[in-house]
MIBALUM-928821 format. One record per atom (N, C-alpha, C): z negated, y negated, x negated. Coordinates in steps of 0.02 Angstrom, whole numbers, padded with zeros to 5 digits, always signed. Layout:
BEGIN
ZYX
...
This chain:
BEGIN
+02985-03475-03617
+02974-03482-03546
+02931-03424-03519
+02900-03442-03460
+02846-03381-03454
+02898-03355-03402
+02874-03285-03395
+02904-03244-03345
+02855-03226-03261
+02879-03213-03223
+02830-03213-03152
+02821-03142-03154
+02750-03112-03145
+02726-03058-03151
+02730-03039-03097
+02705-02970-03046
+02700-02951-03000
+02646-02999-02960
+02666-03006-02901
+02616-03022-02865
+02560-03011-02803
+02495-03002-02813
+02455-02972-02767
+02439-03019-02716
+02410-03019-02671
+02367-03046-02634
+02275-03032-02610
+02218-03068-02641
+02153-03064-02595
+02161-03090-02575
+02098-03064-02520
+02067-03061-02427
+01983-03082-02443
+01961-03115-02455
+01875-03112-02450
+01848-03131-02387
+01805-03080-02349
+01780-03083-02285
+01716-03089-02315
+01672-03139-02304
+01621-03167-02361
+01540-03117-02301
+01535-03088-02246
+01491-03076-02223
+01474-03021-02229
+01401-03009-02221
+01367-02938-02267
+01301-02942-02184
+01290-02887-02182
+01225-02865-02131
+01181-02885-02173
+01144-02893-02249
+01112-02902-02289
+01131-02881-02367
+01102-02962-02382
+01126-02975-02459
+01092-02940-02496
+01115-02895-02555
+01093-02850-02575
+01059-02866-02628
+01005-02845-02675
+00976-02882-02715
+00999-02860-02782
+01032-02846-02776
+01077-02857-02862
+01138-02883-02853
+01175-02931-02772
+01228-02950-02797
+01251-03015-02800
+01307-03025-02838
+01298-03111-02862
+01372-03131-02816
+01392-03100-02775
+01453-03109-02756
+01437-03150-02689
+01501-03186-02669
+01494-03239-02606
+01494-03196-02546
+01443-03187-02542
+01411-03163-02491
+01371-03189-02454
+01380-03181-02373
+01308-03204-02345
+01277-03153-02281
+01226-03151-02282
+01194-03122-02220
+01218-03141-02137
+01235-03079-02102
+01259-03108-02042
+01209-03136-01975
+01224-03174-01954
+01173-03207-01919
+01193-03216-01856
+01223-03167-01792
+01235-03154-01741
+01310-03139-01756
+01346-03134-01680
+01417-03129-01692
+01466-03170-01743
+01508-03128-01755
+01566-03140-01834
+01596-03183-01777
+01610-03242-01804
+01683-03288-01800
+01726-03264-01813
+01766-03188-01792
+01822-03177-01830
+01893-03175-01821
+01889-03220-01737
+01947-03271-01727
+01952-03316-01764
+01911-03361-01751
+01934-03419-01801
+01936-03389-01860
+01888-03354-01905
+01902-03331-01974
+01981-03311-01995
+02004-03276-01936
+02071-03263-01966
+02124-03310-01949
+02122-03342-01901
+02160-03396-01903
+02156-03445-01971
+02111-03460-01992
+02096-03483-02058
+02109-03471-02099
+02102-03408-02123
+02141-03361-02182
+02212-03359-02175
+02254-03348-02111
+02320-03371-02112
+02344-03455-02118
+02307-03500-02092
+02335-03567-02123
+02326-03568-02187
+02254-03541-02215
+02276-03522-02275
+02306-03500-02338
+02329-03458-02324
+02396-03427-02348
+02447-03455-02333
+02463-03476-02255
+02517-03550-02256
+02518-03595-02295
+02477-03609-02335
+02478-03673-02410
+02497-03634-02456
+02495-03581-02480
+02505-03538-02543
+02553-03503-02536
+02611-03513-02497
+02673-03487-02489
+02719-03501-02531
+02716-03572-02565
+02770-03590-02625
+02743-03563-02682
+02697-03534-02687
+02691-03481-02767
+02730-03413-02752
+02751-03392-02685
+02771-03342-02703
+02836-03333-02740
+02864-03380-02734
+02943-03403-02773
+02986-03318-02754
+02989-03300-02704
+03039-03277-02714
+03018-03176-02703
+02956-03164-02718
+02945-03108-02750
+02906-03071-02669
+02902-03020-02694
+02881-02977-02639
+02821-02966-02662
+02780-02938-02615
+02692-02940-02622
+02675-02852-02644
+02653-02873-02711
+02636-02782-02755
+02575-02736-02702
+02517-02782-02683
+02482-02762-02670
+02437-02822-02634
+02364-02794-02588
+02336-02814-02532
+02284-02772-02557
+02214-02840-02553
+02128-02804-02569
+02087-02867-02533
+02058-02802-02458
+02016-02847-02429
+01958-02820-02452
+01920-02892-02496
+01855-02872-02491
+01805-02912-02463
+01745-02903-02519
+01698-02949-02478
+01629-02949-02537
+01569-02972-02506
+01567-02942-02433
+01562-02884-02394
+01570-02888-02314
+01594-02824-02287
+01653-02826-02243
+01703-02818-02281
+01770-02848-02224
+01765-02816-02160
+01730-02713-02160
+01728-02685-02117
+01675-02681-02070
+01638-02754-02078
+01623-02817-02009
+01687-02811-01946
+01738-02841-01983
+01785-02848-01947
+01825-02791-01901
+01844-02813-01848
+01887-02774-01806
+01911-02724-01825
+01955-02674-01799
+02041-02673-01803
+02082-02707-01780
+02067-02738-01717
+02111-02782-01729
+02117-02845-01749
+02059-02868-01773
+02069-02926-01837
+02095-02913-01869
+02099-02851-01909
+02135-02825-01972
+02210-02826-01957
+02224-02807-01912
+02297-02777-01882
+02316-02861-01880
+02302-02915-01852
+02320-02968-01850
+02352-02996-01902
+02286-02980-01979
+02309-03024-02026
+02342-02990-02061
+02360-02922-02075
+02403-02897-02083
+02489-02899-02073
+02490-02928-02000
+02546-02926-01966
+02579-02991-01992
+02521-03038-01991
+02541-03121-02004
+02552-03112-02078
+02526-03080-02104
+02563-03072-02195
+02618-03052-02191
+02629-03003-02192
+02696-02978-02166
+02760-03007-02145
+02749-03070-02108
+02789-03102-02063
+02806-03169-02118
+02771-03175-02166
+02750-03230-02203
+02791-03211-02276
+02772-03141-02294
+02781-03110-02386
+02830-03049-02363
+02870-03052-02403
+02923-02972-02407
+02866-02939-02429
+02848-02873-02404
+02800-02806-02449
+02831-02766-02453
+02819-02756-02548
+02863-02691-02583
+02861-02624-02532
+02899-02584-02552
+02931-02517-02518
+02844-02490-02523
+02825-02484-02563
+02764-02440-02581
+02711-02465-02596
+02701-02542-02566
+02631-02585-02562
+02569-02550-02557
+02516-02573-02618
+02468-02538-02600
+02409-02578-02537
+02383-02560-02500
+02348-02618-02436
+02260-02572-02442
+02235-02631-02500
+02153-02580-02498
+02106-02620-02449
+02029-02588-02437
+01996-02623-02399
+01918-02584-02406
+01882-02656-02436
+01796-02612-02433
+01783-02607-02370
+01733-02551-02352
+01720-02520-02318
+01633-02511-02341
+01604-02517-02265
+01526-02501-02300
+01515-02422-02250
+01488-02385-02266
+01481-02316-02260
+01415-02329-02185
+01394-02362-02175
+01370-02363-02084
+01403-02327-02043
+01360-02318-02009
+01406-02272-01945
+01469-02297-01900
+01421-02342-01891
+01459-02410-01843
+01527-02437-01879
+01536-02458-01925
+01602-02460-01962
+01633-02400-01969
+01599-02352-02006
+01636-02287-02014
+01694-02283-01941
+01667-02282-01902
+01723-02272-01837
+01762-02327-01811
+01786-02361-01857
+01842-02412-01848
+01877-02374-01902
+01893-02324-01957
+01909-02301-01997
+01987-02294-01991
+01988-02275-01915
+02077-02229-01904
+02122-02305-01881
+02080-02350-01848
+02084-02423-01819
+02122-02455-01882
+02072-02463-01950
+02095-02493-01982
+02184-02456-02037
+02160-02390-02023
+02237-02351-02061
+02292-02369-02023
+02280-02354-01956
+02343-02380-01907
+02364-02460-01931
+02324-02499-01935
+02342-02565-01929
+02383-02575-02010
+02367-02510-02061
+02414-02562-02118
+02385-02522-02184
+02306-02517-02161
+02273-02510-02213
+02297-02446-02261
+02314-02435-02319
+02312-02388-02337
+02276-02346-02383
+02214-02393-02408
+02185-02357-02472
+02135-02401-02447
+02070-02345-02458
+01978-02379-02440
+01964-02374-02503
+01905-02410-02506
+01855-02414-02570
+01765-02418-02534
+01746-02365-02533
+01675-02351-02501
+01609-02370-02534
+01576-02422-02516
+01539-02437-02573
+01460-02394-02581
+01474-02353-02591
+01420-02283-02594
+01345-02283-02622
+01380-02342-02696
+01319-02326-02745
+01277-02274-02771
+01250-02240-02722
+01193-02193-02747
+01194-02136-02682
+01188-02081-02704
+01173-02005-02630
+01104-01994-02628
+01049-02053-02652
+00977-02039-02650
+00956-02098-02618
+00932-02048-02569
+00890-02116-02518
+00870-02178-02532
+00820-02141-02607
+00763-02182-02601
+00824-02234-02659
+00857-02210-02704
+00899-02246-02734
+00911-02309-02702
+00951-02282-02627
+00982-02328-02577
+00923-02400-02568
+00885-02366-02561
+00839-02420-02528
+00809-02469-02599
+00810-02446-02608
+00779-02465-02685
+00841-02554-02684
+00890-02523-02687
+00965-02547-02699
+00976-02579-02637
+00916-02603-02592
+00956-02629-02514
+01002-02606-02478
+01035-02552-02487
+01080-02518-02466
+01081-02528-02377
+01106-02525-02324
+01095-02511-02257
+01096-02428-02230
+01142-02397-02269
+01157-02329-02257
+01101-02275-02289
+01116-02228-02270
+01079-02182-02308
+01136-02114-02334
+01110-02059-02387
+01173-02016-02401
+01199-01981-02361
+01172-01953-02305
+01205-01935-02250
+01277-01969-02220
+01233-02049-02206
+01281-02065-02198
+01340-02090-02233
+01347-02097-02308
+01398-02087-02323
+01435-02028-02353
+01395-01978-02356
+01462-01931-02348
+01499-01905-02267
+01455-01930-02226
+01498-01924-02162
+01542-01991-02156
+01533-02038-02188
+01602-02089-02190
+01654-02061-02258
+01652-02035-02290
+01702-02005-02315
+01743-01953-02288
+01702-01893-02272
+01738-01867-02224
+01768-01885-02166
+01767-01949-02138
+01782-01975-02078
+01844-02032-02114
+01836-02064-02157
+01896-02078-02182
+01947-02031-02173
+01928-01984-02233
+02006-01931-02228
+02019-01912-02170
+01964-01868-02121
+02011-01847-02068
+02050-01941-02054
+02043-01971-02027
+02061-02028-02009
+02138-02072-02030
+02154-02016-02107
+02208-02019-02134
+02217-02052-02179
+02154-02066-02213
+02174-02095-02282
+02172-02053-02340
+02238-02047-02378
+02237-01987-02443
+02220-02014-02503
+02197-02090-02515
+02183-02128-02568
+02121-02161-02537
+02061-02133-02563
+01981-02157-02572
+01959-02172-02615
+01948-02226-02625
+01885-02248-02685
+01808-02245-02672
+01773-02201-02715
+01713-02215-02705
+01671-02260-02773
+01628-02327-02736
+01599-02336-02791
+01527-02325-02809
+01493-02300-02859
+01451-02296-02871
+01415-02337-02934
+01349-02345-02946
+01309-02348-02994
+01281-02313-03031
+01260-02326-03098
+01219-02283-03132
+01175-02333-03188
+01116-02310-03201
+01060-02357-03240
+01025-02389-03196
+01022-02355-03118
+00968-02374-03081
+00901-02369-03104
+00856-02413-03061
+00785-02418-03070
+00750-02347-03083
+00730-02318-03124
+00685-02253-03129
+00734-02200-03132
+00816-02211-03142
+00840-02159-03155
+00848-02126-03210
+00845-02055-03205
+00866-02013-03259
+00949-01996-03253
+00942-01957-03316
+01015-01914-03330
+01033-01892-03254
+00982-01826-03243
+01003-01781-03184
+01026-01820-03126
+00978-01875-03118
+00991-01909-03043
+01062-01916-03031
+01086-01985-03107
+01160-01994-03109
+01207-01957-03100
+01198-01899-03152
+01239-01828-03140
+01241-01809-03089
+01185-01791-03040
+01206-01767-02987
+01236-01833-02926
+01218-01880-02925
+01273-01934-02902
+01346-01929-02901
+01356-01925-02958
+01435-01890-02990
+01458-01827-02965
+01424-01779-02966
+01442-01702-02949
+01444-01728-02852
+01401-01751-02827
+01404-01761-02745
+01480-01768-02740
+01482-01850-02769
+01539-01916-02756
+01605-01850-02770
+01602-01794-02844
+01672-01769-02838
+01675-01722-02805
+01629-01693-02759
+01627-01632-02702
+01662-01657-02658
+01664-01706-02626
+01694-01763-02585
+01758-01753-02593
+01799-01736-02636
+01850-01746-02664
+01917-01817-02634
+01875-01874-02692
+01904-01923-02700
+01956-01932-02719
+01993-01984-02728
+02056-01981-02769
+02065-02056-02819
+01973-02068-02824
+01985-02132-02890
+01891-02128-02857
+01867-02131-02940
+01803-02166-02928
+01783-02223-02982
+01760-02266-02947
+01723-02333-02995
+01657-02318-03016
+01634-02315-03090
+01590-02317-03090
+01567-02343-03146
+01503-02387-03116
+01484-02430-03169
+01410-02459-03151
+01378-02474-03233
+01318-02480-03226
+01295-02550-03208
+01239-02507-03174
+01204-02599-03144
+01177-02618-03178
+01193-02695-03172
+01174-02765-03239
+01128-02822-03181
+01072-02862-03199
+01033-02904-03181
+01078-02956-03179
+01115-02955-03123
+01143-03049-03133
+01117-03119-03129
+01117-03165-03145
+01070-03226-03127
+01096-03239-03061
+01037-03276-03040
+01018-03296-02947
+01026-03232-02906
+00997-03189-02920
+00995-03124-02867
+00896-03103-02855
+00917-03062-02804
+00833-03070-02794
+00818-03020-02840
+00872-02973-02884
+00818-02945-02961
+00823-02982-03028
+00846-03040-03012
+00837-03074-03058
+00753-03116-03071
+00764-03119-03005
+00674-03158-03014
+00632-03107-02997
+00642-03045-02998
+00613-02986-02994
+00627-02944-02993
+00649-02928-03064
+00679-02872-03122
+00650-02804-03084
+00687-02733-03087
+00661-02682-03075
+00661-02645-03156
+00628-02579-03147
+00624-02571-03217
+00691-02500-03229
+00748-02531-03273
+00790-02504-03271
+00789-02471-03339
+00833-02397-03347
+00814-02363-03407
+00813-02405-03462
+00798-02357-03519
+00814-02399-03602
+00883-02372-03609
+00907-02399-03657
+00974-02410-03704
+00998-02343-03721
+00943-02292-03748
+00966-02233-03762
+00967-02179-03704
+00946-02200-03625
+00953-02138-03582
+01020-02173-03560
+01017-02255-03559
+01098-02274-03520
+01167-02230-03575
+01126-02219-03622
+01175-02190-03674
+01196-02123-03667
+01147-02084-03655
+01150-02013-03620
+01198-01997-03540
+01163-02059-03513
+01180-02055-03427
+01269-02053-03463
+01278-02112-03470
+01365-02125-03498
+01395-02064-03508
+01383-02041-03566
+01398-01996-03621
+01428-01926-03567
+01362-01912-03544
+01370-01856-03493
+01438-01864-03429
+01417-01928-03418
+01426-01925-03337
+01511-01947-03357
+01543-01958-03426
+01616-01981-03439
+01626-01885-03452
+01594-01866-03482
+01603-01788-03485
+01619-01746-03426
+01569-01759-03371
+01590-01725-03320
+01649-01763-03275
+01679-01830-03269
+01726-01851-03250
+01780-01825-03279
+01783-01822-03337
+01849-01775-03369
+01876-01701-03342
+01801-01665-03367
+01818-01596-03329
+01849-01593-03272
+01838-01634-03212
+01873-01628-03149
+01925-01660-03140
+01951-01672-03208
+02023-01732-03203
+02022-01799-03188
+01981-01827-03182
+01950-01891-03173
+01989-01935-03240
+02037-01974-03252
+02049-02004-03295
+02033-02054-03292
+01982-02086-03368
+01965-02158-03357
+02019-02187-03405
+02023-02259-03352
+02089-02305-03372
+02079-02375-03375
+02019-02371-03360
+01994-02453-03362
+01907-02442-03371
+01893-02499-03379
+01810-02506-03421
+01770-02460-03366
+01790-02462-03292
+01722-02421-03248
+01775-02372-03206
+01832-02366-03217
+01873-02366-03178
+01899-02263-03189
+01908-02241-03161
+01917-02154-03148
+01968-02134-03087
+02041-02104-03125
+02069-02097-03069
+02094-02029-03079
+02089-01990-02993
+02092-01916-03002
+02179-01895-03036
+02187-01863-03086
+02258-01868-03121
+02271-01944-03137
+02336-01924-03089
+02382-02024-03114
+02358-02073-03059
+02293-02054-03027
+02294-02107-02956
+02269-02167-03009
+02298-02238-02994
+02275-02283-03005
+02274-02347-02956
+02198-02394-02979
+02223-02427-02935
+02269-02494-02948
+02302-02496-02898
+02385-02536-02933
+02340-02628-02930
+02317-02631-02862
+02277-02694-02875
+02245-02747-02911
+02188-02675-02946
+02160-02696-02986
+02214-02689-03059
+02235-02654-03068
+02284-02638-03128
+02328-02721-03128
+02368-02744-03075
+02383-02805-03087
+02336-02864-03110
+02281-02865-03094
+02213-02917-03129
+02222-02894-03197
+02212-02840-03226
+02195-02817-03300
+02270-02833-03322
+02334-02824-03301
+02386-02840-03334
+02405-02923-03327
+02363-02951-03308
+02379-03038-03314
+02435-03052-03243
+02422-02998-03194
+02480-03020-03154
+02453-03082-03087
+02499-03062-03066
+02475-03149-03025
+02456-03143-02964
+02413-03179-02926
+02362-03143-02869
+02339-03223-02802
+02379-03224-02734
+02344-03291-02719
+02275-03230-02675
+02234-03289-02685
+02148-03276-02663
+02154-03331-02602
+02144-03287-02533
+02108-03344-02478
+02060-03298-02460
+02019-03351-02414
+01954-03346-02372
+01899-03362-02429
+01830-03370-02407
+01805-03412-02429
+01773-03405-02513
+01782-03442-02558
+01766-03417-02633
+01813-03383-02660
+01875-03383-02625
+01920-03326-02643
+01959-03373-02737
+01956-03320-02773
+01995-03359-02834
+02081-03327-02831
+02130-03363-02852
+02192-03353-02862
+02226-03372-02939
+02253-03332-02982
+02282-03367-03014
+02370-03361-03009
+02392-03401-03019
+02479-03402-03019
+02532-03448-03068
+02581-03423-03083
+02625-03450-03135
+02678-03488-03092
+02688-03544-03114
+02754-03592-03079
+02781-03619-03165
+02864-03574-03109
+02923-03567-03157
+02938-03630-03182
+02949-03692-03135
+02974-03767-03140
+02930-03795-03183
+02867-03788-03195
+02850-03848-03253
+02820-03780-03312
+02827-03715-03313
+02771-03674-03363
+02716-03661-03374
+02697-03674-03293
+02619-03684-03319
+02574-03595-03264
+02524-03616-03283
+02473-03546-03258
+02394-03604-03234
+02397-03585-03174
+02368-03616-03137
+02285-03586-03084
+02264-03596-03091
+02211-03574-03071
+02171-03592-03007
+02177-03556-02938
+02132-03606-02869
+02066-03547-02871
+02014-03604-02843
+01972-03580-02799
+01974-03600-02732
+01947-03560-02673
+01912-03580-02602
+01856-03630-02605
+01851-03647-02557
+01775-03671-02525
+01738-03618-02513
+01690-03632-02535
+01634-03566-02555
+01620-03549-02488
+01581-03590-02462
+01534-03575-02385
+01567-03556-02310
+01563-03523-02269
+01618-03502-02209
+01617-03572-02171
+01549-03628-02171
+01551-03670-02111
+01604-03719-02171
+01591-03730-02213
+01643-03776-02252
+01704-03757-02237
+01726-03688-02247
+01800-03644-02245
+01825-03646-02179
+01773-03644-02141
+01805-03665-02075
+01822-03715-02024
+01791-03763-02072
+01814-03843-02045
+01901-03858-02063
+01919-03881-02004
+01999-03876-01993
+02001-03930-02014
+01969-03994-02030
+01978-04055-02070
+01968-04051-02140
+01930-04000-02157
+01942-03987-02245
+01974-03940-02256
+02003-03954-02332
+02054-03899-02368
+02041-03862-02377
+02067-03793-02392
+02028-03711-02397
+02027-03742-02489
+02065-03793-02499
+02074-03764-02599
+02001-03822-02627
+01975-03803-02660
+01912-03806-02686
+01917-03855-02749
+01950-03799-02785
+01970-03814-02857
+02021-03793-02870
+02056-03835-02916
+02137-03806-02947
+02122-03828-03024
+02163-03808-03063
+02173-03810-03164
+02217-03766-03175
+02267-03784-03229
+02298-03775-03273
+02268-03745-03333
+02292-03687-03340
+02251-03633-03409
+02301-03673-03454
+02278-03699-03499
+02315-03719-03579
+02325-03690-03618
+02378-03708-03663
+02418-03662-03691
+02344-03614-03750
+02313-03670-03775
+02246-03643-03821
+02216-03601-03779
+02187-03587-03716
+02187-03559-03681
+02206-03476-03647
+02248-03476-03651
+02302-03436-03652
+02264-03356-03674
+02270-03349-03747
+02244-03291-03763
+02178-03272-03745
+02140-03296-03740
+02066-03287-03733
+02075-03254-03642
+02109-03284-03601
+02108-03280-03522
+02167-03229-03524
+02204-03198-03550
+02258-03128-03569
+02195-03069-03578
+02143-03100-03641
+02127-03037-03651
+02078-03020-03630
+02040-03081-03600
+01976-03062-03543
+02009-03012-03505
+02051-02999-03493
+02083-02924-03434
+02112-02880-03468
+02173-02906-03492
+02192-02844-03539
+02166-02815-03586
+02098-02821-03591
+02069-02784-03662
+02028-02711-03608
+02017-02723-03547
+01971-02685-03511
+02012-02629-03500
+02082-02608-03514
+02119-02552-03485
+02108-02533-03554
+02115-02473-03537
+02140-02406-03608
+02212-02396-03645
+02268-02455-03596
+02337-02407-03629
+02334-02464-03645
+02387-02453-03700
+02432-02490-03738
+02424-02562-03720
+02439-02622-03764
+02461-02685-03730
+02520-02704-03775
+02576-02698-03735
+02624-02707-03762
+02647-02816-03796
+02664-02806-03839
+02670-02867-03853
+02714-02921-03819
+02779-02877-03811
+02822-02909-03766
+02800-02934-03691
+02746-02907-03667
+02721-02928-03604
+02668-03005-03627
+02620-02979-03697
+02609-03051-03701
+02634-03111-03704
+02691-03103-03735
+02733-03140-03730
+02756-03199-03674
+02779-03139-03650
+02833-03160-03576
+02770-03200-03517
+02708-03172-03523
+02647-03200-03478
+02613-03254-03507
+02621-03265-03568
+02586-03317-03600
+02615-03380-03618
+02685-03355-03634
+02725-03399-03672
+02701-03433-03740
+02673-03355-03777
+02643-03370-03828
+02675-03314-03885
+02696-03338-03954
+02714-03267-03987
+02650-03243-04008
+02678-03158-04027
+02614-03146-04047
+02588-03148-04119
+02630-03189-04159
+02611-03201-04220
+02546-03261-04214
+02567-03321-04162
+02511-03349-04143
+02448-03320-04164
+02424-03256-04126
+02369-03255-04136
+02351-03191-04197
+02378-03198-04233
+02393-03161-04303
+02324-03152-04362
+02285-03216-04330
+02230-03182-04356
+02153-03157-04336
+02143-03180-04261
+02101-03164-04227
+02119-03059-04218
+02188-03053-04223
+02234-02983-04227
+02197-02933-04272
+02209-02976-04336
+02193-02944-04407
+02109-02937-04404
+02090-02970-04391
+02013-02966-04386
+01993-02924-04360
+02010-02905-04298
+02015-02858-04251
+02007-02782-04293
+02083-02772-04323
+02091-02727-04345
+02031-02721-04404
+02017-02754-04455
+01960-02764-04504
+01896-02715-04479
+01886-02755-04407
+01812-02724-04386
+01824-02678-04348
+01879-02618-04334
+01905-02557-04338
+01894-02563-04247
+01909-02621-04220
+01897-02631-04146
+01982-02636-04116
+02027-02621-04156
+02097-02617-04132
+02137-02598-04185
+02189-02564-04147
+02258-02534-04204
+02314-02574-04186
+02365-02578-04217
+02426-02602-04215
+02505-02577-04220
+02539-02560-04197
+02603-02560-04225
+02672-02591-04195
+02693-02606-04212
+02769-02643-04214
+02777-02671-04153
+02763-02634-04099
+02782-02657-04037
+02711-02680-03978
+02648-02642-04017
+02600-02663-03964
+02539-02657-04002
+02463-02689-03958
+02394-02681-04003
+02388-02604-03924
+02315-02594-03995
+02288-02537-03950
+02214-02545-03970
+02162-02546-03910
+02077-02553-03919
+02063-02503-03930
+02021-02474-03983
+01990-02412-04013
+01926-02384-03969
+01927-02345-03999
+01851-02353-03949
+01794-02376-03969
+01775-02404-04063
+01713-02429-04046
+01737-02503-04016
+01802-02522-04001
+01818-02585-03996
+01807-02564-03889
+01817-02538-03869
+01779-02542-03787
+01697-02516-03812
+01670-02505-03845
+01619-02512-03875
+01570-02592-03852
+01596-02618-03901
+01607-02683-03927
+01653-02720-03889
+01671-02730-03829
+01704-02766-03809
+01685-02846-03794
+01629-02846-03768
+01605-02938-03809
+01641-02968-03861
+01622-02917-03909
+01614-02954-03986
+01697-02964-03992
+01744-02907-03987
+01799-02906-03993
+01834-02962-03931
+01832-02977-03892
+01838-03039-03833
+01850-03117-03878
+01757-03116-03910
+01756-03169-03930
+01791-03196-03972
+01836-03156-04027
+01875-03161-04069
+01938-03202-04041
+01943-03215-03980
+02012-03239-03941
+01982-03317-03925
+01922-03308-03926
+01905-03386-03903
+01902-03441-03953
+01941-03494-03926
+01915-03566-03924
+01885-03606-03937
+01843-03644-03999
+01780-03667-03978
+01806-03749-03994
């Protein structure tokens, strides 16, 4: 029988001032005033349908993203906050995150949005070089986001995420490095960082910029995991850096297979129901004018992950953290033993991309190396 994992909740506020040209996410450009009455009224009937997955459990954690959720009010925020609340028991020590774009104009809803609930930002920074910024569509410039960091904390948030990039267009070592050295002057308390990839349908997809070769992204890495260490920066997940033990619990439930409902528009959810065994999978309605028609359903798409299934969608997440994966958790989340997959295991171990013992696997490092290759070993065909 499977067991019910912790459970999170996403928020996707799908509107952006401008779509950025490397991103593939449901996003759209804003095109006069936000609907963000009706938007949130929506997102709460929403979540009014996805109330019988909670079976019982209290809510681990809360991640509004986007998008730019910090479009929105404070007191939009404070609203849907309140209506969750009123809806889900939240643990003693819920974590409640929220992107944030480093503008001025948002920046000062900062203390708005802590009062209302919020407790942990994630700043989407990218780069402390102008021309970086622009390069990258960015709206802000580095000024202004290190004056939205500092305006966070005074504002009272003691848990900041900043995210950044590296393997920008024309960058070197130094640039990155000093990106890194800015972002930890700041003194954060978790940074994301990770390199930018050409996704399909973005505007650098049909017009590629010219991003380093293989051996400076190799250097940039090399270095820039070097100087994250020195300052205590522990990495714990594939892009992921947290100052000491900060982690983020959110995302940490995605990588541990835990269970998550997704509203607002494109939002994905997956969840386990105890009564028949199964692991279930929704999407949203992609588009806001679709999402906000009160005659159509917010649910898009729904499926059942199959039992063949199973491992391949465990380790798409759990292979991206660094600790341990204990077996007994595969188990209990899969409803799979782990002799099952006993030889995709062994193979593993063969091509020196995982260790083993008695109670759990462990990914090596040329195996986060290699994490493709080692993935594919779980799949299906």
């Amino acid at each position: 029988m499977l067991t019910l994992p912790k459970l999170s909740l996403y928020i996707h506020i799908p509107w952006c001032v401008q779509k950025c040209p490397y991103c593939d996410f449901n996003s759209h450009g804003q095109k006069g005033p936000l609907p963000e009455k009706e938007y949130i009224t929506a997102l709460i009937h929403d979540l009014d349908q996805e109330l019988s997955w909670v079976q019982g459990r209290s809510l681990h954690s809360i991640f509004i993203g986007g998008g730019t959720p910090s479009l929105l009010s404070e007191a939009a925020i404070s609203r849907l906050l309140d209506a969750t609340a009123k809806r889900i028991t939240f643990e003693d020590q819920i974590e409640i995150t929220m992107e944030a774009n480093p503008g001025t104009a948002e920046a000062k809803r900062f203390a708005g949005y802590r009062q209302a609930g919020v407790n942990r930002l994630s700043l989407g920074i990218q780069s402390f070089e102008d021309e970086k910024l622009k390069r990258l569509g960015r709206i802000h410039d580095s000024a202004q986001a290190i004056a939205a960091v500092k305006m966070a904390q005074r504002s009272g948030f003691e848990r900041i995420n900043l995210d950044l990039m590296h393997g920008l267009p024309n960058q070197d070592a130094q640039g990155a490095l000093g990106d890194l050295k800015q972002a930890i002057e700041l003194a954060p308390t978790h940074i994301s960082w990770y390199q930018l990839t050409i996704e399909p349908n973005t505007a650098f997809a049909s017009q590629p910029p010219q991003l380093p070769d293989d051996e400076r992204l190799w250097d940039i890495e090399t270095a820039g995991k070097a100087l994250l260490r020195e300052n205590n920066f522990q990495q714990y997940e594939v892009s992921a850096y947290g100052l000491g033990d900060d982690r983020a619990q959110h995302n940490l439930n995605y990588w541990r297979f835990g269970d998550y409902i997704g509203i607002g528009c494109g939002a994905h959810g997956k969840l386990t129901q105890l009564s028949d065994n199964t692991i279930v999978r929704h999407v949203k309605v992609r588009h806001p004018k679709g999402y906000l028609d009160e005659l159509r359903p917010a649910l898009d798409q729904c499926w059942k992950v199959e039992n063949q299934d199973r491992p391949f969608e465990y380790f798409l997440n759990r292979l991206r953290l660094y600790e341990a994966i204990p077996k007994d958790e595969y188990q209990s989340l899969t409803d799979l033993a782990p002799s099952d997959i006993h030889a995709p295991i062994q193979r593993a171990i063969q091509l020196g991309l995982m260790l083993e013992n008695s109670d759990s696997w462990q990914v090596t490092r040329k195996g986060h190396l290699f994490l493709n290759d080692l993935l594919d070993l779980f799949l299906v065909e």
